[in-house]
Residue, then its C-alpha position, 0 to 999 in steps of 0.5 A: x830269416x826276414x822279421x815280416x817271415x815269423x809269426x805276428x801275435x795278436x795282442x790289442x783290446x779284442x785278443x783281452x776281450x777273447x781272453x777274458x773269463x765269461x763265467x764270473x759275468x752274469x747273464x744280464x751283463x753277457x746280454x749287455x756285452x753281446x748287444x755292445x758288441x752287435x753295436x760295434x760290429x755295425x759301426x765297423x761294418x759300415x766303415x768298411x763299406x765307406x772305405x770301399x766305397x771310397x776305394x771304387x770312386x778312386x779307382x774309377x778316377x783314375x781309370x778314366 
């Protein structure tokens, strides 16, 4: 059996933060955290749509 065939765990950063218990943390610092997290999601979306965009300019350039 090849390594790449068993499954990965996920760990990092966001595996803890879906792990961490929301019920000790009062709802002005969950309002916090929800608008922190909206902040980031932007953030990386827009990385996505630079990375994307840079994809299509290469691609165009080596098409032609």
């Amino acid at each position: 059996m090849d390594l790449d065939d068993l499954p990965r765990k996920k760990t990092g950063p966001l595996t803890d933060l879906e792990k961490e218990d929301l019920s000790t943390i009062s709802a002005d610092e969950l309002q916090e955290r929800v608008e922190r997290l909206e902040a980031e999601i932007g953030r990386t979306k827009q990385e996505i749509t630079s990375k994307q965009a840079s994809r299509a300019a290469a691609d165009a350039f080596f098409k032609s």
